[in-house]
PDBQT receptor file of N, H, CA, C and O in Angstrom, charges set to zero:
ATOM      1  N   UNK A   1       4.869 -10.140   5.451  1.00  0.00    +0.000 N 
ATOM      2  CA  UNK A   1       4.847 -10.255   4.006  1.00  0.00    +0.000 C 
ATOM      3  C   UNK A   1       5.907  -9.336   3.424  1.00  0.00    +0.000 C 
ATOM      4  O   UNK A   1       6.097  -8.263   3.996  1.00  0.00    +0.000 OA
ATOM      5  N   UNK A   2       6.777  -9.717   2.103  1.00  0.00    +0.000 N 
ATOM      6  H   UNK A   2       6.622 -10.589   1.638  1.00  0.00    +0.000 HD
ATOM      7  CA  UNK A   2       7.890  -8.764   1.769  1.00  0.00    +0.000 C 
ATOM      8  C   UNK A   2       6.761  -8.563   0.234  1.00  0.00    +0.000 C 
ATOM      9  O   UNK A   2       6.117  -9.351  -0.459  1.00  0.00    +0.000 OA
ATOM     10  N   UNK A   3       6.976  -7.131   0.231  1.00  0.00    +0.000 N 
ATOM     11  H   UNK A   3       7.498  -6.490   0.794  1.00  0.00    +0.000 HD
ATOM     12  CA  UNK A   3       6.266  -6.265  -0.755  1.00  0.00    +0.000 C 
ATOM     13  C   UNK A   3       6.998  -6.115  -2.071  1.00  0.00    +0.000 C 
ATOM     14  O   UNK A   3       8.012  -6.814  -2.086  1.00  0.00    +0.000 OA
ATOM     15  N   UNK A   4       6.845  -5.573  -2.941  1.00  0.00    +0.000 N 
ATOM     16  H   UNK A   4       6.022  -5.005  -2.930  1.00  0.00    +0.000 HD
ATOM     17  CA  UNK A   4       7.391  -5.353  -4.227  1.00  0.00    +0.000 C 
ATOM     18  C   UNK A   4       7.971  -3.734  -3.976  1.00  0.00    +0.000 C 
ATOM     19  O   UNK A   4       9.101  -3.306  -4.214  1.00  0.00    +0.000 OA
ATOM     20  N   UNK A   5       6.689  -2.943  -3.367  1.00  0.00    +0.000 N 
ATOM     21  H   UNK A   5       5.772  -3.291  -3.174  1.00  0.00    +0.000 HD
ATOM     22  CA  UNK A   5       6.565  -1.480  -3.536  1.00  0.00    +0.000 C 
ATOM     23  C   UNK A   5       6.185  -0.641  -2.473  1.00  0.00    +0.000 C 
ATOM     24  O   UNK A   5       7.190  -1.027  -1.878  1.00  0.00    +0.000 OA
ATOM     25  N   UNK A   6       5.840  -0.107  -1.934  1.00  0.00    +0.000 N 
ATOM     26  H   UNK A   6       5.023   0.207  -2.417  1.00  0.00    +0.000 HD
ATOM     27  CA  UNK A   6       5.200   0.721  -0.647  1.00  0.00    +0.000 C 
ATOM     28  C   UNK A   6       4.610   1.673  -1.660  1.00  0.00    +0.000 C 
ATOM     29  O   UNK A   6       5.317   2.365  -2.393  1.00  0.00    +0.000 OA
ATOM     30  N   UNK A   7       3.155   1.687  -1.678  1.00  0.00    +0.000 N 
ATOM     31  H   UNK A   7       2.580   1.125  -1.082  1.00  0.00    +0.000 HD
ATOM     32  CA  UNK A   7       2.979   3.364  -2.491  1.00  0.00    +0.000 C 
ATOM     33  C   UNK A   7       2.590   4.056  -1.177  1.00  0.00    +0.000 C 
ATOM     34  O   UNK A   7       2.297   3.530  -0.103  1.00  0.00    +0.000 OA
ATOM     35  N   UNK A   8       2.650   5.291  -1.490  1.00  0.00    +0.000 N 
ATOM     36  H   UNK A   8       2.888   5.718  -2.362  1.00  0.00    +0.000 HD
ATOM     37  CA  UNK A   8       2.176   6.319  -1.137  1.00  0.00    +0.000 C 
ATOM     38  C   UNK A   8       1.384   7.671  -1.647  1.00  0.00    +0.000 C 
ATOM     39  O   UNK A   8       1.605   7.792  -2.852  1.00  0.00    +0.000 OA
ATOM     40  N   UNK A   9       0.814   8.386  -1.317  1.00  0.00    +0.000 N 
ATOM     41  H   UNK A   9       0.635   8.287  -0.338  1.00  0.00    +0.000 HD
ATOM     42  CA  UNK A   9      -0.265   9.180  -2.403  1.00  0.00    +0.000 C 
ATOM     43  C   UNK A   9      -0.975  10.029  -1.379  1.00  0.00    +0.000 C 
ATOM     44  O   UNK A   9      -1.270   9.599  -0.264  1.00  0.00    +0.000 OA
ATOM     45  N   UNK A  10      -1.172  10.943  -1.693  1.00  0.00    +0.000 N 
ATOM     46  H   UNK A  10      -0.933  11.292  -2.599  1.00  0.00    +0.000 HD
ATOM     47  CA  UNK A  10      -1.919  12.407  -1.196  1.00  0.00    +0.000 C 
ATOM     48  C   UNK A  10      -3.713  11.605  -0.905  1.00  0.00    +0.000 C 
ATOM     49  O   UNK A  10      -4.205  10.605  -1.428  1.00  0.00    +0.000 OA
ATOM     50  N   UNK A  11      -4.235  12.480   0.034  1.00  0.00    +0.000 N 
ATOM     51  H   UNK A  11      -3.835  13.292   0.459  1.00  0.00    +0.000 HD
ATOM     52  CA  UNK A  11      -5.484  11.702  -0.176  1.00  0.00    +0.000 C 
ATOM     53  C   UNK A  11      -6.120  12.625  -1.491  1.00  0.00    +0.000 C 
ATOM     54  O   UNK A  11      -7.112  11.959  -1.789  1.00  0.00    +0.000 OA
ATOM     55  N   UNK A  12      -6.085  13.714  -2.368  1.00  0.00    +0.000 N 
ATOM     56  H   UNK A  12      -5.279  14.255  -2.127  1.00  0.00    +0.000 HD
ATOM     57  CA  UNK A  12      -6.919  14.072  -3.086  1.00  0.00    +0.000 C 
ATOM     58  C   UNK A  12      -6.836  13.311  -4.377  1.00  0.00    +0.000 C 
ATOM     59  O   UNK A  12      -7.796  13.328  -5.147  1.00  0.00    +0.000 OA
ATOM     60  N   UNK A  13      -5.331  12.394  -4.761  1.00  0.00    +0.000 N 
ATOM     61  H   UNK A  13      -4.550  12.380  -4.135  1.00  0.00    +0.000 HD
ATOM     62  CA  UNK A  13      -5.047  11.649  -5.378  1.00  0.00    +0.000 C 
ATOM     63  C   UNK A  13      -5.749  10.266  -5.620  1.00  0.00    +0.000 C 
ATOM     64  O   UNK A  13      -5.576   9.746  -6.722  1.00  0.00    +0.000 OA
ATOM     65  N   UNK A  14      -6.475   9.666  -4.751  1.00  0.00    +0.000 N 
ATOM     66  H   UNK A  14      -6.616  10.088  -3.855  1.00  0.00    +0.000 HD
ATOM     67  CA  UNK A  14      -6.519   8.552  -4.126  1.00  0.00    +0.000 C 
ATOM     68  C   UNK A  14      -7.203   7.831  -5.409  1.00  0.00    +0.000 C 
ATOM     69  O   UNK A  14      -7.090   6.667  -5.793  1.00  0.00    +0.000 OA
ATOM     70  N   UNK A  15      -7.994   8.974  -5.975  1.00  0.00    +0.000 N 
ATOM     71  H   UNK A  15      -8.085   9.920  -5.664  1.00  0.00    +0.000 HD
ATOM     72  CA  UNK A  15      -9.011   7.405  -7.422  1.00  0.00    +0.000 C 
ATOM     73  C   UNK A  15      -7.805   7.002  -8.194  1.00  0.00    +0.000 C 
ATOM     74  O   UNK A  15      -7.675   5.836  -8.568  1.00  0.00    +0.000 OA
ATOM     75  N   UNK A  16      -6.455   8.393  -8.582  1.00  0.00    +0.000 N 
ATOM     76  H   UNK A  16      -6.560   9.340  -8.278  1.00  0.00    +0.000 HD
ATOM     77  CA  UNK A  16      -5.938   8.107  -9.428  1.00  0.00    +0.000 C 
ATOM     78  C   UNK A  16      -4.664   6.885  -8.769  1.00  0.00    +0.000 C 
ATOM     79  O   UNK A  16      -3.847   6.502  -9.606  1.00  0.00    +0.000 OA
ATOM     80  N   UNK A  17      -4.542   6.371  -7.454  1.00  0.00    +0.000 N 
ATOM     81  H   UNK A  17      -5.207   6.683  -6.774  1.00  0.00    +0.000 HD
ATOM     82  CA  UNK A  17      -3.335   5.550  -7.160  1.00  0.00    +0.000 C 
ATOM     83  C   UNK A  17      -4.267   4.302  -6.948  1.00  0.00    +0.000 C 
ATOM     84  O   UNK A  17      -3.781   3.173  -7.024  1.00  0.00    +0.000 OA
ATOM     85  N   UNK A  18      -5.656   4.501  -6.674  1.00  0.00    +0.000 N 
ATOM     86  H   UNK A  18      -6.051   5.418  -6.613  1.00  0.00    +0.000 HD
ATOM     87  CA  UNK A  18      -6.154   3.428  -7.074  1.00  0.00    +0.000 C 
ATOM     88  C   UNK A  18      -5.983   2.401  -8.342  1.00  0.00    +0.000 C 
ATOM     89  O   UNK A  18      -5.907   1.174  -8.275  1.00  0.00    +0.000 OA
ATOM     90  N   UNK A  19      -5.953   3.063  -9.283  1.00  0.00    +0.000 N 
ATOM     91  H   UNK A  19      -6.015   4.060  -9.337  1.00  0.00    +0.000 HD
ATOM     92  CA  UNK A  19      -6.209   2.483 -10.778  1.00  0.00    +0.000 C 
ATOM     93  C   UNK A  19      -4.488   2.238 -10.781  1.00  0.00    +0.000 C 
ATOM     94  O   UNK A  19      -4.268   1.040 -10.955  1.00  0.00    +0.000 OA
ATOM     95  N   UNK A  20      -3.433   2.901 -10.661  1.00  0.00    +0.000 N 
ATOM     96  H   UNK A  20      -3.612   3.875 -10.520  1.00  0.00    +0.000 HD
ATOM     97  CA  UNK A  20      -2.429   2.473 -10.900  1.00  0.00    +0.000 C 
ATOM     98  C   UNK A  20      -1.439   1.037  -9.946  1.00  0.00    +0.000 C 
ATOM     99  O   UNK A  20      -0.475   0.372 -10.325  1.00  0.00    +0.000 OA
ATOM    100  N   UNK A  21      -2.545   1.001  -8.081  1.00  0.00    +0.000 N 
ATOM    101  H   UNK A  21      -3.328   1.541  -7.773  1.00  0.00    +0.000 HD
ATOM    102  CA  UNK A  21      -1.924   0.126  -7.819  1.00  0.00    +0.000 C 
ATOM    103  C   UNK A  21      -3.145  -1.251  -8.000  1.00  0.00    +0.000 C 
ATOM    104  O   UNK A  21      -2.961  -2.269  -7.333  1.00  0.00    +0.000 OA
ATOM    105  N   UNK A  22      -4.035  -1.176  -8.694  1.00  0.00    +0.000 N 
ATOM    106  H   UNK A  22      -4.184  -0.349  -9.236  1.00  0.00    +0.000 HD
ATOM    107  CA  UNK A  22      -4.707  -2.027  -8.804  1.00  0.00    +0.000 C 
ATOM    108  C   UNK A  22      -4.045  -2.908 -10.453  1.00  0.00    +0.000 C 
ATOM    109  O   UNK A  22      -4.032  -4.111 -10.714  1.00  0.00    +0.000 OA
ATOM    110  N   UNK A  23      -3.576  -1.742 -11.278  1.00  0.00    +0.000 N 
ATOM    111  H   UNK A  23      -3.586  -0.765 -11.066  1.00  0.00    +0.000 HD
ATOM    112  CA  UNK A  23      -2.718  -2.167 -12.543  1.00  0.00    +0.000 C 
ATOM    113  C   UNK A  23      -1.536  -2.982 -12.261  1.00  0.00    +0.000 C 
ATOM    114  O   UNK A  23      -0.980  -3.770 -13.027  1.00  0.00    +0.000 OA
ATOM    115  N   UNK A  24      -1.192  -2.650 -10.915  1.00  0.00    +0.000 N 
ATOM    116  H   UNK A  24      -1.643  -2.010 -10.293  1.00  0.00    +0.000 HD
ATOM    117  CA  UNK A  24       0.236  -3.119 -10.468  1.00  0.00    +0.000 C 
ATOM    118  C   UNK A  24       0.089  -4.697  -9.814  1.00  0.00    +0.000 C 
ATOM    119  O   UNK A  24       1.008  -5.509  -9.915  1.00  0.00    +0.000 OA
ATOM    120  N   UNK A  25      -1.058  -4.971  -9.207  1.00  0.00    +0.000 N 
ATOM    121  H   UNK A  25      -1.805  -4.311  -9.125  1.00  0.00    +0.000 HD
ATOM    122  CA  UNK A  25      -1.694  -6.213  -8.435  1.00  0.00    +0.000 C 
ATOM    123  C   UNK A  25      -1.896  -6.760  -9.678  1.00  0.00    +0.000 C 
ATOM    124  O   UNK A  25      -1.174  -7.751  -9.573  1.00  0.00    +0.000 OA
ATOM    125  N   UNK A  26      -2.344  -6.814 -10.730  1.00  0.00    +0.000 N 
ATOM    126  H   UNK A  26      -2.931  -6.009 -10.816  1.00  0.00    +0.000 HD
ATOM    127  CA  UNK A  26      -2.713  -7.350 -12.403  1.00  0.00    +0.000 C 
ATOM    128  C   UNK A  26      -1.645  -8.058 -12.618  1.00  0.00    +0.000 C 
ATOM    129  O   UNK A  26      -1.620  -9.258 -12.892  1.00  0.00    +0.000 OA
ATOM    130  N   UNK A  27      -0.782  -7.368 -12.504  1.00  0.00    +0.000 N 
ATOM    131  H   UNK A  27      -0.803  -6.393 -12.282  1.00  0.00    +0.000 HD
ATOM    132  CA  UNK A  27       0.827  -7.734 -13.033  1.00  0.00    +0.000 C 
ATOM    133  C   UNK A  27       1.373  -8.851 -11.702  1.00  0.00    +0.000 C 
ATOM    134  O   UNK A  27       2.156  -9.642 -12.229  1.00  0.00    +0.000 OA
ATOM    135  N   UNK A  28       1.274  -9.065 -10.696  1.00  0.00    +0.000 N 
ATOM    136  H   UNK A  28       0.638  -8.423 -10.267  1.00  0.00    +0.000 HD
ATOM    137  CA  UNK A  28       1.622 -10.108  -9.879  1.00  0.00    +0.000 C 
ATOM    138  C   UNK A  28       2.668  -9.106  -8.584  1.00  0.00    +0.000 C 
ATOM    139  O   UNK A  28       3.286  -9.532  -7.608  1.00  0.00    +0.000 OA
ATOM    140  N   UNK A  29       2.545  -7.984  -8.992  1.00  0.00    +0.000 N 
ATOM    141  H   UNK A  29       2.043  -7.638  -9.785  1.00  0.00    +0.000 HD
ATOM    142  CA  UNK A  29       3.132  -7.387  -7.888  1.00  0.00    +0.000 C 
ATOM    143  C   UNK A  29       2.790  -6.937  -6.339  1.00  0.00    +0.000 C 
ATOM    144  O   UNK A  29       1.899  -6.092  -6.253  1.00  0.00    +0.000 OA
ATOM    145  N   UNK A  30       3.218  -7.265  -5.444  1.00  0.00    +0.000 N 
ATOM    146  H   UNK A  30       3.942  -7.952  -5.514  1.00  0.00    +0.000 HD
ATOM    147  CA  UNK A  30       2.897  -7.015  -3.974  1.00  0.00    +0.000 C 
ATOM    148  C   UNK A  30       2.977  -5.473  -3.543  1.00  0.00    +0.000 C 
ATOM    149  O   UNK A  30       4.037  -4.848  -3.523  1.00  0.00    +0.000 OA
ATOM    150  N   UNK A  31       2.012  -5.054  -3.277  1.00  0.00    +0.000 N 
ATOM    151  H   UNK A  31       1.150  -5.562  -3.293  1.00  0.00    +0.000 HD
ATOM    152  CA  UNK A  31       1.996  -3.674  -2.942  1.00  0.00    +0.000 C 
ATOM    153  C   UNK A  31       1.431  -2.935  -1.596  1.00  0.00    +0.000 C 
ATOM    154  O   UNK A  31       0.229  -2.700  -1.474  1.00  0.00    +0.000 OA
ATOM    155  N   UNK A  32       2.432  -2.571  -0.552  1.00  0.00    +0.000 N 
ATOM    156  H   UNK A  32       3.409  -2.761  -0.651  1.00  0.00    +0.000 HD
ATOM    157  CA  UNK A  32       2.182  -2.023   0.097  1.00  0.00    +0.000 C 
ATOM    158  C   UNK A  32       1.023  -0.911  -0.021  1.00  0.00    +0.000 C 
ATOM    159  O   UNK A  32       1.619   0.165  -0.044  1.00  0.00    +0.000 OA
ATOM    160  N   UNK A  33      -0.441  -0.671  -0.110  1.00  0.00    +0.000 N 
ATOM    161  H   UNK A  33      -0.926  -1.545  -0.091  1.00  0.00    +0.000 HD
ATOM    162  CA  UNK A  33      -1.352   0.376   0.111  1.00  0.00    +0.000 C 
ATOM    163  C   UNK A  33      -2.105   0.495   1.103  1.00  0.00    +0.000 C 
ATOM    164  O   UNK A  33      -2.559  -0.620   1.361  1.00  0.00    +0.000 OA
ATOM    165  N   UNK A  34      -2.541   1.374   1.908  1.00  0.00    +0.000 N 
ATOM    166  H   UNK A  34      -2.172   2.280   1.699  1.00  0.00    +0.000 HD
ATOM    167  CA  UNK A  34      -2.963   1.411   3.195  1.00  0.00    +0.000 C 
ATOM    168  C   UNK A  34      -4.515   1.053   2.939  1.00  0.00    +0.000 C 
ATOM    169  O   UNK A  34      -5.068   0.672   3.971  1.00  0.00    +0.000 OA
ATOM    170  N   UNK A  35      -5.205   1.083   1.989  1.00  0.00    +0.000 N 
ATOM    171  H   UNK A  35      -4.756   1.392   1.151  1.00  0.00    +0.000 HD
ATOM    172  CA  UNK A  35      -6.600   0.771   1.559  1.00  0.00    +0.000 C 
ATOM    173  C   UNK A  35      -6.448  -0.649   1.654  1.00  0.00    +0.000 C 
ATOM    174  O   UNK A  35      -7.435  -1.173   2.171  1.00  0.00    +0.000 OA
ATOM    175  N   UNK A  36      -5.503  -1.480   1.314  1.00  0.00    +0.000 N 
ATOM    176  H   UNK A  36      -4.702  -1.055   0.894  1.00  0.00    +0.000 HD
ATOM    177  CA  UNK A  36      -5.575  -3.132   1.234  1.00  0.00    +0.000 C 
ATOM    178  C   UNK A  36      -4.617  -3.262   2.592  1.00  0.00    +0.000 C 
ATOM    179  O   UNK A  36      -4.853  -4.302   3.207  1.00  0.00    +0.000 OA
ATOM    180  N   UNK A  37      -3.962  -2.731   2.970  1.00  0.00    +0.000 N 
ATOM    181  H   UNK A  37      -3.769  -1.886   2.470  1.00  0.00    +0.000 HD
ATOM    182  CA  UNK A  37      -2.736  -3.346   3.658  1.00  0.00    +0.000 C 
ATOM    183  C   UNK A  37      -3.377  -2.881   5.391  1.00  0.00    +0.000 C 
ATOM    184  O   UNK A  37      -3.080  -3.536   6.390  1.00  0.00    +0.000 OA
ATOM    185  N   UNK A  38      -4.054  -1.946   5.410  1.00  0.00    +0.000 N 
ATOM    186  H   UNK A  38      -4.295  -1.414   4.598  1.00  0.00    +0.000 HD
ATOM    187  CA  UNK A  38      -3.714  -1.423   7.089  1.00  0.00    +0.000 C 
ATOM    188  C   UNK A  38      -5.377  -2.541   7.469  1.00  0.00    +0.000 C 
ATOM    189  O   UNK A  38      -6.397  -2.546   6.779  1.00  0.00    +0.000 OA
ATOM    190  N   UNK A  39      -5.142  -3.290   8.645  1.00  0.00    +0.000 N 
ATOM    191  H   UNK A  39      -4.314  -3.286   9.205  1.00  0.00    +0.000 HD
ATOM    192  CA  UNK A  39      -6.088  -4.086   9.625  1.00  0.00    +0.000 C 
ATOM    193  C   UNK A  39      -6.572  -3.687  10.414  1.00  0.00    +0.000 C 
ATOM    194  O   UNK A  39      -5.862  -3.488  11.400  1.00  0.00    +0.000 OA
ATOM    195  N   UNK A  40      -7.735  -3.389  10.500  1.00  0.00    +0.000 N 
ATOM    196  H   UNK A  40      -8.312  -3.550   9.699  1.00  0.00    +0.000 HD
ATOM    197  CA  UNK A  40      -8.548  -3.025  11.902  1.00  0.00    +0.000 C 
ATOM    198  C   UNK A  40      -7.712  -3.181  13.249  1.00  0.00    +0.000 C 
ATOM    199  O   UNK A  40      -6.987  -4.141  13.512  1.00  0.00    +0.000 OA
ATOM    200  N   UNK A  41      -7.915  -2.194  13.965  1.00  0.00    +0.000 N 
ATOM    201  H   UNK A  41      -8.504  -1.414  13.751  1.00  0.00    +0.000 HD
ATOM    202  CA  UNK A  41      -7.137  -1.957  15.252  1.00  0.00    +0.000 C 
ATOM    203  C   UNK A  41      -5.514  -2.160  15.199  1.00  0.00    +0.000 C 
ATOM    204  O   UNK A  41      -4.817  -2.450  16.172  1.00  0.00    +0.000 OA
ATOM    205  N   UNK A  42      -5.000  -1.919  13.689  1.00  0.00    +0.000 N 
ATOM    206  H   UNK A  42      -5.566  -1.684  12.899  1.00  0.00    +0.000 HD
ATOM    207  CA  UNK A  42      -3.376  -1.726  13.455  1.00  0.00    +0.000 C 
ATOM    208  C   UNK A  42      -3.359  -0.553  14.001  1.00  0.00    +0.000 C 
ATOM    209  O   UNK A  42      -4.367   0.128  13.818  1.00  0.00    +0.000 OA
ATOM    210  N   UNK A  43      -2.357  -0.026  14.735  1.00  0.00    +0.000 N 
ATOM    211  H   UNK A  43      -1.538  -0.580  14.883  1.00  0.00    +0.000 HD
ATOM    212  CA  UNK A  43      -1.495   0.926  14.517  1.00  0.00    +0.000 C 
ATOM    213  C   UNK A  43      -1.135   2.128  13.127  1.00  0.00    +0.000 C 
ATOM    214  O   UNK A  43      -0.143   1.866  12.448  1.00  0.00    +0.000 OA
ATOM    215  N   UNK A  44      -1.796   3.142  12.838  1.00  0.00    +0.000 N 
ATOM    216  H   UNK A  44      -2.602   3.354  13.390  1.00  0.00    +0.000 HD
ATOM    217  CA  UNK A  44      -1.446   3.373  11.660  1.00  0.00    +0.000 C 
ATOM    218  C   UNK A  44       0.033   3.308  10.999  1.00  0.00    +0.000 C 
ATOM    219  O   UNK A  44       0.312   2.811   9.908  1.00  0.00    +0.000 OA
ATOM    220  N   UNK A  45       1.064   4.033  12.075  1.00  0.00    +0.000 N 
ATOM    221  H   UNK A  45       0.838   4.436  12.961  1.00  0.00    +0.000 HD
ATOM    222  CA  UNK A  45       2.070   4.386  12.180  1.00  0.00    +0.000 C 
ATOM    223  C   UNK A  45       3.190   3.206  11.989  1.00  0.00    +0.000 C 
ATOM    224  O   UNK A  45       4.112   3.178  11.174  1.00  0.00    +0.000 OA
ATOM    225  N   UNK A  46       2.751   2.009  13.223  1.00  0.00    +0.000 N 
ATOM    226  H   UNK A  46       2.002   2.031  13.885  1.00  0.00    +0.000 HD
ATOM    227  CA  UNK A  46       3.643   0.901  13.234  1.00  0.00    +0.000 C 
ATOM    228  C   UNK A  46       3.758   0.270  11.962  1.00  0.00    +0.000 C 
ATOM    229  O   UNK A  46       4.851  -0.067  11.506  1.00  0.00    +0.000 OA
ATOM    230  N   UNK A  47       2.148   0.010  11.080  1.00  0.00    +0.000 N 
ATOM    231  H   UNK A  47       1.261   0.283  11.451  1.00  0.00    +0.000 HD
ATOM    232  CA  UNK A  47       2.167  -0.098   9.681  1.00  0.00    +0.000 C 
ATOM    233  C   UNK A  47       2.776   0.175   9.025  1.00  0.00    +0.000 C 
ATOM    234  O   UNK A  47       3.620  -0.584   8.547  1.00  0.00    +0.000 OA
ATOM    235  N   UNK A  48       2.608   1.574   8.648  1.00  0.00    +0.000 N 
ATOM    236  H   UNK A  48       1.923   2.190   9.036  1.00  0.00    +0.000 HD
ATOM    237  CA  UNK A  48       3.514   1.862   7.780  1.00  0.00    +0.000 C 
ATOM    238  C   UNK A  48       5.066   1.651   8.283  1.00  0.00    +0.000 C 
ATOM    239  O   UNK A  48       5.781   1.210   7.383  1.00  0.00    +0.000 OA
ATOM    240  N   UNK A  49       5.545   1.813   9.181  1.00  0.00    +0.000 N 
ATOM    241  H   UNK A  49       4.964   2.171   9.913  1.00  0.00    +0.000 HD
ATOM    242  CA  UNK A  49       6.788   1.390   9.130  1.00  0.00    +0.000 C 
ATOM    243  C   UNK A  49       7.372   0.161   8.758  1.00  0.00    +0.000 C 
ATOM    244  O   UNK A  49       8.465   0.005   8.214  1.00  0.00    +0.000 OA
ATOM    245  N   UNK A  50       6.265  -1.001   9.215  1.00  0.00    +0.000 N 
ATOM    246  H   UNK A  50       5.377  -0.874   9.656  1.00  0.00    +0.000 HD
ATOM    247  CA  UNK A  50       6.262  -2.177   8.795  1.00  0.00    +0.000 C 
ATOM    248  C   UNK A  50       6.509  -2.841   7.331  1.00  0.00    +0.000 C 
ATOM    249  O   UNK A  50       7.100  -3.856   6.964  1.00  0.00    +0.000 OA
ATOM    250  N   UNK A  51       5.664  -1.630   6.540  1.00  0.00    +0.000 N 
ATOM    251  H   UNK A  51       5.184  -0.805   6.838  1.00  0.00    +0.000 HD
ATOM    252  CA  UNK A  51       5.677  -1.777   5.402  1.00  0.00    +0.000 C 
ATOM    253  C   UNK A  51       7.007  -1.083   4.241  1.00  0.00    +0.000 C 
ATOM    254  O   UNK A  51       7.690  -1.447   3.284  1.00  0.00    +0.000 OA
ATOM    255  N   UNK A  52       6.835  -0.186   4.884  1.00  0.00    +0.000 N 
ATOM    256  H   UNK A  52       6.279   0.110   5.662  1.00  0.00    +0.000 HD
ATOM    257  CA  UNK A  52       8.175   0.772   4.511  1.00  0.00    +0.000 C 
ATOM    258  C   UNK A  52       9.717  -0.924   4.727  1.00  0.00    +0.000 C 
ATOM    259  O   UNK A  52      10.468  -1.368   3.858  1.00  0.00    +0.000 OA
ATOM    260  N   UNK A  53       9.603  -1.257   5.880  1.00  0.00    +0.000 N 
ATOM    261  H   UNK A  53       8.993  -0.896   6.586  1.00  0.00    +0.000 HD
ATOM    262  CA  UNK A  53      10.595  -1.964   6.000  1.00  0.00    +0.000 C 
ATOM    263  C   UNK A  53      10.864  -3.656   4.994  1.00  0.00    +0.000 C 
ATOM    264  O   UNK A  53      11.841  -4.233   4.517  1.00  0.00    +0.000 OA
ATOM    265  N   UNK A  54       9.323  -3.926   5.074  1.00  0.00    +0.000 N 
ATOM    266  H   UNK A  54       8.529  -3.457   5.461  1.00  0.00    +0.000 HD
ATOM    267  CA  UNK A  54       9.714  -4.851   3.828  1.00  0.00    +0.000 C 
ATOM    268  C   UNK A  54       9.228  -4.251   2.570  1.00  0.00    +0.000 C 
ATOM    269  O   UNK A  54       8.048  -4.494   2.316  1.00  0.00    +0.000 OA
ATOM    270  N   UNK A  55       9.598  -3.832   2.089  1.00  0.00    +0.000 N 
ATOM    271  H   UNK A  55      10.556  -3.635   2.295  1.00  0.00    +0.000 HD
ATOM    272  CA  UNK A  55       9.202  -3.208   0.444  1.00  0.00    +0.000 C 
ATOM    273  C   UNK A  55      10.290  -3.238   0.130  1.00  0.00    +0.000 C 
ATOM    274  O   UNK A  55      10.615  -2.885  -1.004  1.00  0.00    +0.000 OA
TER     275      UNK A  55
């Protein structure tokens, strides 16, 4: 999948990148977040690179 964005965010951050990438999904944008994006038995690492690479 090619993304719009990759976020990234501290975990103490996390309610507040919630609300902003859930504002961002509203709008029709594709967003790399590891809460929606990473799959059971992914790789954390390969992920994110994955994602990093299409964004």
């Amino acid at each position: 999948m090619i993304y719009d964005a990759f976020f990234s965010y501290a975990t103490e951050d996390s309610s507040e990148a919630d609300i902003i990438v859930q504002n961002c999904l509203q709008y029709g944008f594709k967003i790399w977040y590891s809460p929606i994006s990473l799959e059971p038995g992914t790789k954390l690492l390969q992920s994110i690179d994955e994602g990093l690479k299409q964004s």
